[in-house]
C-alpha positions as a printed Julia matrix, in Angstrom:
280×3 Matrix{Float64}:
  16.82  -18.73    1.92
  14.24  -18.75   -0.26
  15.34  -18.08   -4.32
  14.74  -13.96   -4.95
  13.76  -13.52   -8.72
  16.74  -11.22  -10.65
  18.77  -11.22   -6.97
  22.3   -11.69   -8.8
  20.86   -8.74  -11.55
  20.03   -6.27   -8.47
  23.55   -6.91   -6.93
  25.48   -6.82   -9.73
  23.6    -3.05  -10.8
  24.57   -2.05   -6.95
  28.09   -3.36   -7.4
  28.7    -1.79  -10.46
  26.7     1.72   -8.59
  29.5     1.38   -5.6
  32.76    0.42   -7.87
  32.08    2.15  -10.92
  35.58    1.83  -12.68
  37.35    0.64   -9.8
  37.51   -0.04   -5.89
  40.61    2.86   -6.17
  41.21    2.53   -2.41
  41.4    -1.26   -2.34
  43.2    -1.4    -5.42
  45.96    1.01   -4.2
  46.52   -0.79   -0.82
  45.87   -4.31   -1.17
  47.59   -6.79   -3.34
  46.04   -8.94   -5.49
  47.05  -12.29   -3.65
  46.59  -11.4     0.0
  43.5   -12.63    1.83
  41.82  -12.07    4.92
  38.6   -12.76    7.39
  35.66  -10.38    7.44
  33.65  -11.14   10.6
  30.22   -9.89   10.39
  28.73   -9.14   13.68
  25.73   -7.69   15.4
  26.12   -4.45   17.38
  22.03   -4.04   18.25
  19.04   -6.28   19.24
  17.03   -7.61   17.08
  16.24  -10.38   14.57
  18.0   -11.14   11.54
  17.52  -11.27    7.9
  19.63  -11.1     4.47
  22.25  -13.59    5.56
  22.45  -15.83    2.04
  22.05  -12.27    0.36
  25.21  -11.4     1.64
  26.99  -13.88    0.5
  25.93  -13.58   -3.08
  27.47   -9.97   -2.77
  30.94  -11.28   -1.95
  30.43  -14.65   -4.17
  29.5   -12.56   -6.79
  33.23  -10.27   -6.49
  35.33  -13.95   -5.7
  33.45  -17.28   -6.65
  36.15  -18.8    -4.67
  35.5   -17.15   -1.36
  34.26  -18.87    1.67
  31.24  -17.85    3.58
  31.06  -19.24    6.84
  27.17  -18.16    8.13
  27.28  -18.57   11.92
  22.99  -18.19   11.9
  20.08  -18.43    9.76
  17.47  -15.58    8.95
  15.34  -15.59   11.91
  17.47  -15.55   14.35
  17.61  -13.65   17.82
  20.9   -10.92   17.67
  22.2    -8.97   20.3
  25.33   -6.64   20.27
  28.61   -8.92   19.89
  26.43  -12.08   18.34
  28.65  -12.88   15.1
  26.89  -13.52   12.18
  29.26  -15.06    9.48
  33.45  -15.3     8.63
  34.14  -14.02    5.13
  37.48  -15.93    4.1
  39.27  -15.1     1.1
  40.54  -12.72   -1.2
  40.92   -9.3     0.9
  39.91   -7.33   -2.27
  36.6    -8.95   -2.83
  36.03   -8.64    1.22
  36.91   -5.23    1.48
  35.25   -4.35   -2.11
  32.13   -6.15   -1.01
  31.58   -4.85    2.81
  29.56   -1.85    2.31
  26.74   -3.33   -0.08
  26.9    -6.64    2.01
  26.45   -4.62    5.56
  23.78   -2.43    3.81
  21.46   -5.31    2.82
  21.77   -6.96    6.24
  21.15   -3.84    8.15
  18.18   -3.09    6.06
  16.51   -6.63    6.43
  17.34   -7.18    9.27
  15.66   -3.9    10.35
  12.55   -4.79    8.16
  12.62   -7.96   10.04
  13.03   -6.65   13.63
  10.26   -3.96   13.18
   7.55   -6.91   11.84
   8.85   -9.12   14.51
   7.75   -6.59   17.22
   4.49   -5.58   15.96
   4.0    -8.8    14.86
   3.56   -9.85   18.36
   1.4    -7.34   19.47
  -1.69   -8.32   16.77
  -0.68  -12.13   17.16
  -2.51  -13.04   20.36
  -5.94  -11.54   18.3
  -5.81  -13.68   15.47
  -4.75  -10.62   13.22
  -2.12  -10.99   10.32
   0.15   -8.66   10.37
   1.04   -7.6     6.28
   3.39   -5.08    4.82
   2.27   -2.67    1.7
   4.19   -1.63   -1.73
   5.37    1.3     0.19
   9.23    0.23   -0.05
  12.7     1.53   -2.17
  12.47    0.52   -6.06
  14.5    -2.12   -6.15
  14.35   -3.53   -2.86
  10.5    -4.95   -2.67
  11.16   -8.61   -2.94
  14.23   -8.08   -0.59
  11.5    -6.44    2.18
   8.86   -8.64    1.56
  10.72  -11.74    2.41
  12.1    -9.63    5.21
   8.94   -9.03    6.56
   8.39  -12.97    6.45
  11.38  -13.43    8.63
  10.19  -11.52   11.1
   6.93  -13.29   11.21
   4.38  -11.15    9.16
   2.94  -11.43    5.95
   2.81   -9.88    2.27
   0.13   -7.74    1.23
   0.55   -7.66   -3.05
   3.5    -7.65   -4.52
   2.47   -5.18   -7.04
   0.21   -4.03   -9.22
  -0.36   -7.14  -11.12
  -1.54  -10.12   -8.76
  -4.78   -8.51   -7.37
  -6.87   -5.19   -7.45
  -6.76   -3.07   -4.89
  -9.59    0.21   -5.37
  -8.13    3.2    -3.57
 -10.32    6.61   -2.85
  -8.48    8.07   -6.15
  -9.92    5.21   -8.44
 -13.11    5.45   -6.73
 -13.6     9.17   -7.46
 -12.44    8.61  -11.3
 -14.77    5.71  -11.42
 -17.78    7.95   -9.77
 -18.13    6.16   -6.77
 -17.78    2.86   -4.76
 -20.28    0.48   -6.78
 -19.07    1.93   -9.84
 -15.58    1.37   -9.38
 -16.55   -2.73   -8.2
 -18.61   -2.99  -11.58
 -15.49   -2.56  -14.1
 -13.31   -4.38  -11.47
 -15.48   -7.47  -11.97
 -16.17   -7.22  -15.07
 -12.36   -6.89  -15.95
 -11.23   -9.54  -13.37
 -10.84  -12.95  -14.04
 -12.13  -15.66  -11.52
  -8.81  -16.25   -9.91
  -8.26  -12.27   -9.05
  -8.97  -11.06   -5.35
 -10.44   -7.74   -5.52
 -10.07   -5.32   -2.55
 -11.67   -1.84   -1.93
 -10.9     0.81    0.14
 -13.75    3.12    2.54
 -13.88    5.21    5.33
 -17.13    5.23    6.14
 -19.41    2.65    7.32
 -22.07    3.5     4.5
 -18.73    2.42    2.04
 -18.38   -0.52    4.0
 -22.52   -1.65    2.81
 -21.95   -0.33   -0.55
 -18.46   -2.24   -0.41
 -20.09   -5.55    0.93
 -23.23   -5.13   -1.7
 -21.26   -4.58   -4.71
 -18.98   -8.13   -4.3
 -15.55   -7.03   -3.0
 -12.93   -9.58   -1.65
 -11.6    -7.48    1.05
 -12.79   -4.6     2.31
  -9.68   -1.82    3.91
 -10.56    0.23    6.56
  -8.73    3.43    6.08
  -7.92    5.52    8.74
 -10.89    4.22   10.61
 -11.13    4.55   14.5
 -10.9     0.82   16.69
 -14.55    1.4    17.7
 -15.66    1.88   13.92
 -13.57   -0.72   12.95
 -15.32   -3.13   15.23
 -19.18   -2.03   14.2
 -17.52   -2.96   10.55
 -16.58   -6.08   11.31
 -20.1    -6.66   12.67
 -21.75   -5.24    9.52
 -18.97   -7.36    7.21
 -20.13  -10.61    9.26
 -17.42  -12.68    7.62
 -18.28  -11.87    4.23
 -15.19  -10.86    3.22
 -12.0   -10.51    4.58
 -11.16   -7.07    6.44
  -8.33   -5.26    6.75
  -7.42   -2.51    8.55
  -5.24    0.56    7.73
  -3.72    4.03    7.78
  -0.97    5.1    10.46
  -1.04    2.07   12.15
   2.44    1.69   14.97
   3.05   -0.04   18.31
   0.75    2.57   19.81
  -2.52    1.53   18.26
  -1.66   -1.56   16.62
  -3.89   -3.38   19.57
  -6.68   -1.17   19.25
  -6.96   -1.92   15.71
  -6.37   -5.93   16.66
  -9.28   -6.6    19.2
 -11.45   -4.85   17.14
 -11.82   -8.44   14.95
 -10.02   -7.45   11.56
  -8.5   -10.08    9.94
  -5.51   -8.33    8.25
  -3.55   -5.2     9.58
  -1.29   -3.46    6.8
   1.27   -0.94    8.18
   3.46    0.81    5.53
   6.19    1.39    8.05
   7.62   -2.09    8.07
   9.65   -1.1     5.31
   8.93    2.78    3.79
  10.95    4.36    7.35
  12.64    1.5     9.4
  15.31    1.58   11.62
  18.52   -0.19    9.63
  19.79   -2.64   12.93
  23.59   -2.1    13.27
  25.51   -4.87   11.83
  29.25   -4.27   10.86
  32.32   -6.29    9.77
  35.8    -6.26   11.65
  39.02   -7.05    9.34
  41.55  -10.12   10.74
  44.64  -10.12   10.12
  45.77  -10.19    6.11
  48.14  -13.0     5.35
């Protein structure tokens, strides 16, 4: 896996969140020196994500513990599919299960959700691209997530491009306005991206030197007389309540980027758990 920027800070914080002064259950029942096997298996279909993230959690508890990864992010799961052996110290696998499961079930449900609709805007030539919609803490954890399961990332936040939403454009006084100060504040490597709902914003948009042009809550046939009126003069994406159901519409109407918030602000967790062997 890729390297996450502050991973080991974030899981230490969520450690310390789940153990506070001490794993008082663990402590009380299991010894110091026995050990055990953790197997981490799949009990629902989809794809999988957040395998080297779980082993950081227990690595982090027992440098000395073994994690044996059966598959690699990406990967097809169905119910019984084992995904890695934890060997070691039964304290640091017991201690380290829930956090471990958590982040797998998340990804891994970030991951299967892209994965499907990924394939629906695919055979269109659309890119499918998540937003900043996501948990504090977790948005470099969804964003790769979302590149496991085949789709792309919009921004990562609010510092590596602009992105004019209705609420800046009314402060500003209006569309042109608002892409006046963004240039003149820009510098030449920043993409700058506006958002309309009308196909008079889309002119105004295209006129006053926008990057990408968003579509917002636009219907597939007004999306497509965009696209005509954009003519490849800057990239367009489409969004607002985008899901499986309309995902296609939005596709065939020729946009070049479709952002759905859902890949990661209310997905599905897949169900991934962890069975105890036998402590020695």
């Amino acid at each position: 896996m890729e390297t996450i920027f502050g991973l080991d800070a974030s899981l230490r914080s969520w450690l310390e969140e789940d153990i506070g002064s001490g794993d008082i259950t663990t402590l009380a029942i299991v010894g110091p020196e026995m050990e055990t096997t953790g197997i981490i298996h799949a009990k629902d279909t989809g794809v999988l994500a957040g395998v080297d993230v779980a082993r950081r959690v227990f690595e982090i508890l027992e440098p000395r513990i073994l994690f044996d990864a059966k598959l690699e992010d990406g990967a097809q799961l169905k119910p019984g599919t084992i995904i890695a052996e934890v060997h070691g110290s039964a304290r640091a696998v017991l201690t380290g299960e829930r956090l471990a499961l958590n982040l797998l079930q998340h990804m891994s449900g970030v991951a299967t959700r892209t994965a499907k609709l990924a394939a629906i805007a695919a055979p269109y030539g659309a890119r499918l691209v998540d937003t900043r919609k996501t948990t504090p803490g977790l948005r470099l954890l969804d964003k790769y997530a979302v590149r496991v399961g085949g789709g792309s990332n919009h921004r990562l936040g609010l510092y590596d491009a602009m992105l004019i939403k209705d609420n800046h454009i009314k402060v500003a006084g209006g569309i042109t306005a608002a892409l006046e100060r963004a240039h003149a504040y820009a510098s030449h490597m920043t993409k700058i991206e506006i958002e309309v709902e009308s196909l008079d914003g889309v002119r105004e948009a295209l006129a006053g030197g926008a990057d990408v042009i968003m579509l917002d809550n636009m219907a597939p046939d007004l999306m497509a007389e965009a696209v005509a009126i954009i003519g490849h003069k800057a990239v367009v994406e489409a969004s607002g309540g985008i899901d499986e159901t309309t995902l296609a519409a939005a596709a065939k109407s020729g946009v070049d980027v479709i952002s759905v918030g859902a890949l990661t602000h209310s997905v599905k967790a897949l169900d991934i758990s962890m069975d105890i062997g036998e402590i020695k």
